[in-house]
C-alpha positions in Angstrom: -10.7 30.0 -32.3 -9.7 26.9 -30.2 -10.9 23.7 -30.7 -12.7 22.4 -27.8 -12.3 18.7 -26.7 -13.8 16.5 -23.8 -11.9 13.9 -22.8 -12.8 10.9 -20.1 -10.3 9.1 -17.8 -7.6 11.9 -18.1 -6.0 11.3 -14.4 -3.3 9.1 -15.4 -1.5 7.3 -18.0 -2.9 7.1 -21.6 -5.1 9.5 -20.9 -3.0 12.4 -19.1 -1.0 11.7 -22.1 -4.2 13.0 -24.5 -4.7 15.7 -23.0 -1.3 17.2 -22.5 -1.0 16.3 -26.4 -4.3 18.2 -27.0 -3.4 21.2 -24.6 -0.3 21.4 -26.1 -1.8 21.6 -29.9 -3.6 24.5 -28.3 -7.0 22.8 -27.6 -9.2 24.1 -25.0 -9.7 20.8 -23.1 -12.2 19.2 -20.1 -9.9 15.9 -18.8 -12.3 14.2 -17.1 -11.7 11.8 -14.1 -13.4 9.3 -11.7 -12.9 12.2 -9.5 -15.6 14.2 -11.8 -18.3 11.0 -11.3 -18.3 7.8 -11.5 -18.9 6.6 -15.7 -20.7 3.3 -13.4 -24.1 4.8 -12.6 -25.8 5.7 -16.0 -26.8 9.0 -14.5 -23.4 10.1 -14.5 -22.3 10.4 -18.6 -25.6 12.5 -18.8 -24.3 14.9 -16.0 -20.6 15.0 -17.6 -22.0 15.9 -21.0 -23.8 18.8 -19.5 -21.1 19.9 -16.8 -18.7 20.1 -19.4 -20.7 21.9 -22.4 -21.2 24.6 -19.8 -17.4 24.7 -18.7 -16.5 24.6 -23.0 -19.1 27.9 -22.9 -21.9 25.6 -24.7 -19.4 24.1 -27.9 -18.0 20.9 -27.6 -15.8 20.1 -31.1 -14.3 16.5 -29.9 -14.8 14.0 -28.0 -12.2 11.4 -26.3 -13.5 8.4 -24.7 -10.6 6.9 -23.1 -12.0 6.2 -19.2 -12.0 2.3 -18.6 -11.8 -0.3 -16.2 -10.4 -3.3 -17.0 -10.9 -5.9 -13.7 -11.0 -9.6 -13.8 -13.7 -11.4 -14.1 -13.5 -15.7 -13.4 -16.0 -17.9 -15.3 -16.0 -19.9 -11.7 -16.9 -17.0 -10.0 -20.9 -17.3 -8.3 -23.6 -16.3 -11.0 -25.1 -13.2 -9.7 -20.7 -12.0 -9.3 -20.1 -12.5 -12.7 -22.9 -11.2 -14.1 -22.6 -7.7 -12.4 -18.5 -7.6 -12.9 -19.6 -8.1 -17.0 -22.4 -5.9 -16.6 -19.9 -2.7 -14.7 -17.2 -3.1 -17.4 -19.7 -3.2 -20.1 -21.6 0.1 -18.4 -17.9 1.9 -18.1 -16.1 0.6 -21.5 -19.0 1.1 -23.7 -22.3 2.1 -22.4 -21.1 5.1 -20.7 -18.8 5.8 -24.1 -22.4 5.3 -26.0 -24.4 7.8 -24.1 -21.3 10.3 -24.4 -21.5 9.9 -28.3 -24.9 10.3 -28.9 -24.6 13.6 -27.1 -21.6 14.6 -29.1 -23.6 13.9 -32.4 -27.0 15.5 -31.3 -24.5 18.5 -30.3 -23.0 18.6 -33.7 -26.4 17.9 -35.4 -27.9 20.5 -33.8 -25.4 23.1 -34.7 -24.9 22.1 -38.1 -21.4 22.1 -37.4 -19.4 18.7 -37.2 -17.0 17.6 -34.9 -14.7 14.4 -34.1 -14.9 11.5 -31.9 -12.0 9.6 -30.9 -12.8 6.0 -28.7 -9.6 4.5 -27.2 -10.4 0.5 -27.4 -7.7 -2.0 -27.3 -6.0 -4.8 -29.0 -8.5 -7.3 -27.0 -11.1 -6.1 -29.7 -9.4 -8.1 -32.4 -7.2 -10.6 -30.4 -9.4 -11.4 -27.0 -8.0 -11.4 -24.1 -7.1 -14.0 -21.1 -9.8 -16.2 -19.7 -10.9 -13.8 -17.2 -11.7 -10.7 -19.3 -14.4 -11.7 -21.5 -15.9 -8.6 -20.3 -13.1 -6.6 -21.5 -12.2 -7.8 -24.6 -16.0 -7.7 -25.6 -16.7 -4.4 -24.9 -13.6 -2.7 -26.7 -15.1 -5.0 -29.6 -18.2 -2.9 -29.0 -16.5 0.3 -29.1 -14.7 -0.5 -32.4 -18.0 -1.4 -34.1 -20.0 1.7 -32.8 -17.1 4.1 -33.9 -17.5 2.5 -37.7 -21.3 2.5 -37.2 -21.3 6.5 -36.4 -18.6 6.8 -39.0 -20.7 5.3 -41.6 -23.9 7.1 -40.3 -23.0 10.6 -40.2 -20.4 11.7 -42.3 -22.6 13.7 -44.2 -23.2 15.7 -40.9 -18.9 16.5 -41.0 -19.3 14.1 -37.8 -15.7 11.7 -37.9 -15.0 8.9 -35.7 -11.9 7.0 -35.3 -11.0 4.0 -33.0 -7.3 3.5 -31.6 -6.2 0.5 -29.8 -3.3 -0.2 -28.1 -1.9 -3.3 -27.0 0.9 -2.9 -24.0 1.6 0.5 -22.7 3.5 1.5 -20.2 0.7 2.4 -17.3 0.1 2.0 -14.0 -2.1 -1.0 -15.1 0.0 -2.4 -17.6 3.0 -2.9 -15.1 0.5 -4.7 -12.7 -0.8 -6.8 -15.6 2.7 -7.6 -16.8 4.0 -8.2 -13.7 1.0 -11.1 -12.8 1.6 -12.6 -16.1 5.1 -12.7 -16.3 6.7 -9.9 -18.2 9.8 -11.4 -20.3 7.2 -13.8 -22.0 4.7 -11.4 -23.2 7.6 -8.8 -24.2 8.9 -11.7 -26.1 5.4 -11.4 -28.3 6.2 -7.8 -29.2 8.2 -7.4 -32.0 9.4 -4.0 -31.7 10.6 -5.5 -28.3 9.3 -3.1 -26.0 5.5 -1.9 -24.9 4.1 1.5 -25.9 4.6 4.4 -24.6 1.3 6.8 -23.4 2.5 9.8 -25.6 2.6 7.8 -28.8 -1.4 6.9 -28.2 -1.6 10.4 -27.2 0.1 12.0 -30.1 -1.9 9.4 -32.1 -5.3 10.6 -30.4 -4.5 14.2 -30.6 -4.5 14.0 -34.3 -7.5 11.8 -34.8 -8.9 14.8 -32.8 -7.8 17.5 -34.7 -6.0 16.7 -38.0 -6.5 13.7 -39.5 -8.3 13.6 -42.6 -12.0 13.6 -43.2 -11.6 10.5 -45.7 -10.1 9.0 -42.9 -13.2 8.5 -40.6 -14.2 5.1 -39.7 -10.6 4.0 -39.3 -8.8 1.9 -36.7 -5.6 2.5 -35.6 -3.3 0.4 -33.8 -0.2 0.7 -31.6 0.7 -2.4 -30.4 4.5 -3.0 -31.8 3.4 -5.4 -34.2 2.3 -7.7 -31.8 -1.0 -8.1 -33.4 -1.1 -7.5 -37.5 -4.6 -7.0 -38.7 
């Protein structure tokens, strides 16, 4: 029988690359995009659970939350502007990753059967980020804490939860990111010389999905070149 896995953000980039590496293991798999609804409104995770359990034929074994937005965000930037560009990253990053969880775990409660969730944060969890992602940095921090939390709360259910996070990787927004900050200089901070490529977080994401251990739950991976040694 096939595992089945939901994953958000699949369109592009780390996330294509997670569900090629799940389809590939033989997974039955729902890649989700902004195309699907917009992880914004808080309606919307509600909707995508639902949408998705019916198009998995009501059995949902894993859960990827990889859909993200990572925008900048100014300190000097007017009030009521800052406060709704934190209050958007915060509802995409985590909030909508919160409400997907909590539907995985009642799912896999109510069964009695387990299952595995896998939340892509980021480097900035542990490191921050630059002056104009507060936002960013603190909810992947989020993300990392409510993976151990679930970890922690219901491993006696056969419910794992791993975090990964990447530093650099070679996306779409990566290149724009190192392209604004000057690319030679923040290379120079990555040992292994070179930023990540999206199939090494997917093949890392596929087996936190599917094969990693069951003593392994609550752990967080990172791929990141050394960059940043915890």
């Amino acid at each position: 029988m096939s595992t089945h896995i939901l994953i958000t953000g699949a369109s592009r980039g780390i996330g294509a690359a997670i569900a090629a590496a799940l389809a590939g293991g033989g997974a039955r798999v729902v890649a989700l995009s902004s195309a699907d609804g917009d992880l914004a409104d808080p309606a919307t995770p509600d909707r995508l659970w639902q949408s998705s359990l019916d198009r998995l034929d009501g059995r949902i074994d894993g859960l990827v939350n990889n859909a993200g937005v990572f925008e900048a965000n100014p300190a000097d930037a007017a009030d009521a502007d800052w406060l709704a560009g934190w209050n958007r990253t915060m509802q995409v990053n985590l909030t909508a990753s919160a409400q997907l969880c909590r539907h995985a775990v009642r799912h896999w409660q109510a069964r009695g059967s387990g299952g595995r969730i896998v939340n892509i944060a980021s480097r900035a969890a542990y490191r921050g980020d630059s002056p104009a992602h507060w936002h960013y940095a603190a909810s992947k921090a989020g993300m990392v804490a409510m993976t151990k939390t679930i970890a922690r709360a219901y491993a006696k259910d056969g419910i794992l939860a791993f975090a990964i996070c990447p530093g650099f990787t070679m996306t779409g927004m990566a290149d724009d990111y190192l392209a604004s900050r000057g690319g030679d200089k923040l290379l120079a901070d990555i040992p292994l010389g070179r930023v990540a490529m999206p199939g090494e977080v997917g093949e890392m994401a596929r087996w936190c999905a599917t094969d990693a251990p069951a003593s392994m739950t609550g752990a967080v991976l990172d791929v990141n070149g050394a960059s940043y040694v915890r």
